[in-house]
C-alpha positions as CSV (number, residue, x, y, z in Angstrom):
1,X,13.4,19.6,34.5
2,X,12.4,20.1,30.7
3,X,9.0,19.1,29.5
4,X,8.4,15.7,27.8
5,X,6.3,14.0,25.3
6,X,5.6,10.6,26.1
7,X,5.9,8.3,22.7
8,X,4.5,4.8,22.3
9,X,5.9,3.3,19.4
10,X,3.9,0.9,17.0
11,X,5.6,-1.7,14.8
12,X,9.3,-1.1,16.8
13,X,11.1,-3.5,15.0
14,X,12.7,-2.5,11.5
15,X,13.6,0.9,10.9
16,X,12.1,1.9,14.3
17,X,14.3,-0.2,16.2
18,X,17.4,0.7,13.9
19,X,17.3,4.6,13.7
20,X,13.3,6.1,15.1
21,X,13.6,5.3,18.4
22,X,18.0,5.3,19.0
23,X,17.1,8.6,17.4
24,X,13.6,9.8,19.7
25,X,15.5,8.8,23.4
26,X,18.7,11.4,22.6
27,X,15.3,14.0,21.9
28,X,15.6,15.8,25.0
29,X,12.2,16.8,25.1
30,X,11.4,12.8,24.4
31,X,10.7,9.7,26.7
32,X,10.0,6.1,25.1
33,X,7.5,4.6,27.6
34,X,5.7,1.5,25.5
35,X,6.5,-0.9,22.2
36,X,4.7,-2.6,20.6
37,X,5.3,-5.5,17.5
38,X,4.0,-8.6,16.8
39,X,6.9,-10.6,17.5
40,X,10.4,-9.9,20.1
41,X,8.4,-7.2,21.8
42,X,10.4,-8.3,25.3
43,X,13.6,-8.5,23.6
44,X,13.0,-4.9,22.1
45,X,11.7,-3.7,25.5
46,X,14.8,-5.0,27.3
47,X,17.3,-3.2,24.3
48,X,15.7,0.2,25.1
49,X,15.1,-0.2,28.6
50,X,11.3,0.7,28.0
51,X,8.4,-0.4,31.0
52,X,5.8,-1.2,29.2
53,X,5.5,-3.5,26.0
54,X,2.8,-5.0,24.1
55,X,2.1,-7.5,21.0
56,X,-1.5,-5.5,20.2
57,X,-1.7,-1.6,19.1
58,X,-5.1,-1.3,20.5
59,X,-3.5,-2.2,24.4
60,X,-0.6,0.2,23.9
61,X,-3.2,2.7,22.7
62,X,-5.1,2.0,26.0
63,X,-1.8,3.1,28.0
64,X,-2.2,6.4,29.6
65,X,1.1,7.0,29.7
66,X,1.4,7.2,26.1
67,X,0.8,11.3,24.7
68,X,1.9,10.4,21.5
69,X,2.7,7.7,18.8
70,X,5.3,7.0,16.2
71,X,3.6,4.1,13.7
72,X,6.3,1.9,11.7
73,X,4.5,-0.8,10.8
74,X,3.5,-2.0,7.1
75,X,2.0,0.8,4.9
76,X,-1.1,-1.2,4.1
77,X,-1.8,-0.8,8.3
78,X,-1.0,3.0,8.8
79,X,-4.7,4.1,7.9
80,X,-6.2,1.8,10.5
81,X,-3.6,2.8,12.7
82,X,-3.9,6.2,12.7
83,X,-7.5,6.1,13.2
84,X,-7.3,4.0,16.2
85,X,-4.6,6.3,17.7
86,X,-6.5,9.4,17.0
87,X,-9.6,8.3,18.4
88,X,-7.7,7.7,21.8
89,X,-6.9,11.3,21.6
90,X,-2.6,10.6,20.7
91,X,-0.6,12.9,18.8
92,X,0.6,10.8,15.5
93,X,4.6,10.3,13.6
94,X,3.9,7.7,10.9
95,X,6.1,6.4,8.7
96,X,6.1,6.9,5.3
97,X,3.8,6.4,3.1
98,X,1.2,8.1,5.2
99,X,-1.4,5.6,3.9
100,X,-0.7,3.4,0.0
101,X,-3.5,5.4,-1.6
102,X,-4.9,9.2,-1.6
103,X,-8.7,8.4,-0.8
104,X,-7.1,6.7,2.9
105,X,-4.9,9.4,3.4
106,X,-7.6,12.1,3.2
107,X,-9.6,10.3,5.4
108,X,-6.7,9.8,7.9
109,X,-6.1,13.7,8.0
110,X,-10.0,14.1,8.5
111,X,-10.0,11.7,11.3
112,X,-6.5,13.9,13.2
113,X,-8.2,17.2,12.8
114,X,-11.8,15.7,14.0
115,X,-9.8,14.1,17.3
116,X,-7.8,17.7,17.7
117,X,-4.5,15.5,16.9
118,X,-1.3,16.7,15.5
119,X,-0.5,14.5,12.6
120,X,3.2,14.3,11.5
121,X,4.9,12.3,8.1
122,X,8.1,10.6,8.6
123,X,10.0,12.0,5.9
124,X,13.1,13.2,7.8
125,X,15.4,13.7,5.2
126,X,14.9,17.8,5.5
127,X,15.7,17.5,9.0
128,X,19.5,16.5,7.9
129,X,21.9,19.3,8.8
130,X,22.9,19.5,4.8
131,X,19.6,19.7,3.5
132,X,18.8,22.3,6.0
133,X,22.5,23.8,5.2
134,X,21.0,24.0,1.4
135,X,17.6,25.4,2.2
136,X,19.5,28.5,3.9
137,X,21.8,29.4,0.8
138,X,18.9,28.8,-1.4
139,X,16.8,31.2,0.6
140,X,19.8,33.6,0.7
141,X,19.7,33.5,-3.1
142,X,23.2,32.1,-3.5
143,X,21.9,30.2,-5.9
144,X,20.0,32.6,-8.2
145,X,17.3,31.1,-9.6
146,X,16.5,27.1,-9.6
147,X,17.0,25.7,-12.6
148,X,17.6,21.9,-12.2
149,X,17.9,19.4,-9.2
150,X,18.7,16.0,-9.6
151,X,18.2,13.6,-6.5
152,X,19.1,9.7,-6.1
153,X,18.3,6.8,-3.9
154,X,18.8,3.3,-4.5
155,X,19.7,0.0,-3.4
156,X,20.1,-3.8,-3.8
157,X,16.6,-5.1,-2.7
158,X,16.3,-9.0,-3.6
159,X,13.5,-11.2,-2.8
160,X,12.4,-11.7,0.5
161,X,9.6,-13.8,1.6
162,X,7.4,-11.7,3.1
163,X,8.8,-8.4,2.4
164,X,5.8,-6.0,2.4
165,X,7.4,-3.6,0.2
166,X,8.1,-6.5,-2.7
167,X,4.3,-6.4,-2.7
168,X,1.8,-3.5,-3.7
169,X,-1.0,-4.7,-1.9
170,X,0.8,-3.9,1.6
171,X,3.6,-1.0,0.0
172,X,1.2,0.4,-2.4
173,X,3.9,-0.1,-5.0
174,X,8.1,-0.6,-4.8
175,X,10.9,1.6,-5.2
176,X,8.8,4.9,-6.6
177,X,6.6,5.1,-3.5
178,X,8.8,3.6,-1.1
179,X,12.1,5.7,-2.4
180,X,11.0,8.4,-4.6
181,X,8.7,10.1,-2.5
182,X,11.4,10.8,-0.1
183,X,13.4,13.1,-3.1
184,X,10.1,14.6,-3.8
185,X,9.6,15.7,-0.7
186,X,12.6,16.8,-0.3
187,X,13.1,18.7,-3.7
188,X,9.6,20.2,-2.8
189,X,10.9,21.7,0.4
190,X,13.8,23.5,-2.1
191,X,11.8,24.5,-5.0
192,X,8.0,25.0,-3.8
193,X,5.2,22.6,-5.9
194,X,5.7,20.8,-8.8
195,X,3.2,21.4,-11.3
196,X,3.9,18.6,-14.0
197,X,5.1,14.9,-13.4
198,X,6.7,12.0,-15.3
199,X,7.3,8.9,-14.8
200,X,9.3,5.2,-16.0
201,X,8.4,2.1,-14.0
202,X,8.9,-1.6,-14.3
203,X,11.0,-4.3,-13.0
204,X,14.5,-4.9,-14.3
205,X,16.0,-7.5,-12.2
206,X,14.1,-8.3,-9.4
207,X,11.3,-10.8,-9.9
208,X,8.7,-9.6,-7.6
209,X,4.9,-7.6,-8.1
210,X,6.4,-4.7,-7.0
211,X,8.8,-2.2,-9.2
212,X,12.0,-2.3,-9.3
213,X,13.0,0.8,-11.0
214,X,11.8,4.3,-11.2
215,X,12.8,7.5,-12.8
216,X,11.0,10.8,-12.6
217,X,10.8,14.1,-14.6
218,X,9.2,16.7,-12.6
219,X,8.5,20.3,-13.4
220,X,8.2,22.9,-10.7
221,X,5.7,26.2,-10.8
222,X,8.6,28.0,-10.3
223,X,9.6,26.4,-13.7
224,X,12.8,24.2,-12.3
225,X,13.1,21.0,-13.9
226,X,14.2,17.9,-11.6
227,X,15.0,14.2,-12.0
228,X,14.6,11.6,-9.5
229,X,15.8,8.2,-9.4
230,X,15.5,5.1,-7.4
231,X,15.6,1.8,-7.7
232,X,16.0,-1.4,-5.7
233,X,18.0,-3.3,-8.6
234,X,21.6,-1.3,-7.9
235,X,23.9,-2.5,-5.5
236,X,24.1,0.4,-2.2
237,X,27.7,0.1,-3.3
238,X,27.4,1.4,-7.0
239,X,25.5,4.3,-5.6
240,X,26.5,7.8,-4.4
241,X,22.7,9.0,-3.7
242,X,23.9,12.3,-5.1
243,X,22.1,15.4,-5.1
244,X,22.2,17.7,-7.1
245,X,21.0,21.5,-7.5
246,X,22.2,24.2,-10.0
247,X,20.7,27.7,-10.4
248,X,21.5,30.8,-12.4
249,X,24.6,31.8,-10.2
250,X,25.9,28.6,-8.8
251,X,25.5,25.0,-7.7
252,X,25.5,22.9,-4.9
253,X,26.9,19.3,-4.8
254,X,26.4,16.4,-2.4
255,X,27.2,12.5,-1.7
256,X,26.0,11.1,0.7
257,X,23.4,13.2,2.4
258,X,20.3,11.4,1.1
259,X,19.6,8.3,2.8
260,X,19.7,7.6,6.7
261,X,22.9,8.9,7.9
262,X,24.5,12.0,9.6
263,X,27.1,12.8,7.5
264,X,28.1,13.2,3.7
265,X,29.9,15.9,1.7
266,X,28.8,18.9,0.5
267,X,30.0,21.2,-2.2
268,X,29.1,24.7,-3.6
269,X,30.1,27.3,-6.4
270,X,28.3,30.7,-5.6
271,X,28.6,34.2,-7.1
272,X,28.6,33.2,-11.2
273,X,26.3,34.3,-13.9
274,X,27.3,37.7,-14.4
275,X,30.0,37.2,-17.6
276,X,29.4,37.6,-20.9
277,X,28.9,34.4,-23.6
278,X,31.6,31.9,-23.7
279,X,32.0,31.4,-27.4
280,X,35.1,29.2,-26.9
281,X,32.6,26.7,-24.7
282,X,35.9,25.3,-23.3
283,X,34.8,22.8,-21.3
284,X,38.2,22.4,-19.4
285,X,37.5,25.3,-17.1
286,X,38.8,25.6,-13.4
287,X,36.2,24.8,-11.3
288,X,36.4,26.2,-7.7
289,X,34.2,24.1,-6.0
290,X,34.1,24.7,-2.2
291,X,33.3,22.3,0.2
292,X,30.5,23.6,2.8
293,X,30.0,22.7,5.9
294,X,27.2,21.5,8.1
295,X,25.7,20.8,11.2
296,X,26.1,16.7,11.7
297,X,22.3,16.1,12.7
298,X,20.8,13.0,13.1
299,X,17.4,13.3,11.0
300,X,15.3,10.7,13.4
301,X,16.2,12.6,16.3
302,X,15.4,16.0,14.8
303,X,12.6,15.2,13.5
304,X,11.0,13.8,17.1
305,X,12.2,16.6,18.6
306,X,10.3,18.8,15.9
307,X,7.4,17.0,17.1
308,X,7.5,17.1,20.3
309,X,7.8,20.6,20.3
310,X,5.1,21.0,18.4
311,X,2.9,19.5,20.4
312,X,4.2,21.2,23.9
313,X,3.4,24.4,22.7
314,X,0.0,23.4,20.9
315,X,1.3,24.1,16.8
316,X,0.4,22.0,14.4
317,X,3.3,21.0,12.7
318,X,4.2,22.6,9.7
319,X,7.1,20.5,8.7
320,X,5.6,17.6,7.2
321,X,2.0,17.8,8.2
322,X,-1.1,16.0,7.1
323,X,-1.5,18.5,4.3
324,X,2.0,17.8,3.2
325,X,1.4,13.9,2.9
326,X,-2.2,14.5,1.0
327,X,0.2,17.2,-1.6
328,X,2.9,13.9,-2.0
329,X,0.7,11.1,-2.3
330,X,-1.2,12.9,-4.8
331,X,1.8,13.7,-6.6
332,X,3.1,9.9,-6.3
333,X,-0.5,8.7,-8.1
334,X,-0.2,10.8,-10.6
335,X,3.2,9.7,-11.4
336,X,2.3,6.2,-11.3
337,X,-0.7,6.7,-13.8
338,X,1.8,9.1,-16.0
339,X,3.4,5.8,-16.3
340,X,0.5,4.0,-17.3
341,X,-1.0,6.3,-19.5
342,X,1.9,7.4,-21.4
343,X,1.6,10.8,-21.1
344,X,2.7,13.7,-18.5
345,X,0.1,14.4,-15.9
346,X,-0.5,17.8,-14.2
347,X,-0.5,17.6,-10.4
């Protein structure tokens, strides 16, 4: 029989119970064993058919049975969380953001390598089979060079009482922290560091603390440019989450892909740049997009298994590791306080 990680899961209602842990029990070197949440912990037990529950992180901590720990709770509890896990010696998947500010994050990656505990971000969107599709023709240079990538992600988010991310006390902000830092990450893992950043905040429609609306202008080392936006004021209908890449001998083109799914469409030209000027500019030209295809992976799933397997054979991750989370929250203050201040921050 294959080796398994144990997981304990923290805060397993919300996007734990709707896509982490359907996605950790198909892991094959995964087994759920102990929940925890403050409220329908039996309920949530019963659904996954798990043995042990709890309503306090501290007593779920205290199971032995529990190697390692998937934290979904409220952003504001992640540092506290993590500390507490890693001093009883278990392996760590939190949610994003790691922590809502850089000073807790750094201390939350001090605490994992002090306690000899792998420390993993839950930003799975480069575990989706066309994402990991792109990063493979990118690195085969179908591309050419990177010029521009343009990634989107939003939603229809009204008021909720109570909702944590509608508050930047417990989110750290709203739709740029919550939704952007998923395309940087992601257009990070296509085009290396960014080296400039930014940003356009504010609310437009929804009246709570928190931003509605976010648009980003990032410039890469390599010297790509990139847009991201998000916000929480379109309806999910009225948007494609497209994604967007063009370089100096093609382009790729996807719906779809960003988000929480399995599927989408992709899209690629390849093997252009090497005519001569176009004086005409005739902007009716055949196009001979073709559509690519991809491995249908389920992003939650993959990215437990990742995990898991990283801490079976003893390497620290290298997929979204602690490192990774200090380089994006960095990058997400600085954008923020380009906002601010008016002017474009280096990173």
């Amino acid at each position: 029989m294959a080796q398994k990680v144990r997981w304990g899961v923290i805060g397993a209602g919300g996007i734990a119970y709707r896509k982490t842990i359907p996605g950790l029990i198909q892991a094959p070197n995964c087994e759920l064993v102990a929940v925890m949440d403050v409220a329908n912990i039996e309920k949530i037990a019963k659904d996954f058919n798990v043995p042990n529950y709890y309503t306090k992180e501290i007593d779920l901590l205290n199971d032995p049975a529990v190697q390692a720990v998937y934290i979904a709770t409220p952003a504001h509890l992640h540092a506290k969380q993590i500390k507490l896990a890693a001093a009883k010696k278990k392996h760590i998947l939190c949610e994003k953001p790691l922590t809502v500010s850089l000073k807790e994050a750094k201390e939350s990656v001090a605490v994992c390598k002090k306690n000899k505990v792998f420390l993993q971000e839950g930003y799975m969107m480069k575990f989706h089979g066309a994402h990991q599709k792109i990063k493979e023709l990118i690195e085969a240079g179908k591309l050419g060079k990177i010029v521009y990538m343009r990634a989107q992600l939003s939603c229809w988010y009204p008021p909720i009482k109570g909702a944590w991310r509608q508050d930047p006390k417990k989110g750290g902000g709203g739709a740029l922290i919550d939704m952007a830092t998923h395309l940087y990450d992601l257009l990070e893992y296509f085009a290396g560091k960014p080296k400039t950043v930014t940003a356009l905040t504010g609310n437009l429609v929804q009246k709570y603390k928190s931003e509605d609306a976010s648009t980003t202008l990032l410039e890469f080392k390599s010297g790509a440019h990139a847009t991201v936006d998000c916000f929480y004021c379109i309806p999910d209908e009225a948007s494609k989450t497209r994604l967007e890449i063009y370089g100096s001998r093609g382009a790729i083109l996807a719906e779809g892909t960003i988000g929480q799914s399995v599927g989408g469409n992709l899209q690629g030209i390849f093997g252009l740049g090497e005519t001569g000027y176009d004086a005409a500019q005739n902007k009716d030209v055949q196009r001979t997009f073709q559509n690519v295809p991809f491995e249908p992976i389920n992003p939650y799933t993959a990215e437990c298994e990742y995990f898991a397997d990283c801490i079976l054979k003893k390497k620290n991750p290298k997929i979204n590791s602690g490192l990774n989370a200090l380089d994006i929250i960095s990058l997400t203050e600085k954008a923020y306080e380009s906002y601010k201040k008016k002017k474009m921050m280096k990173i």
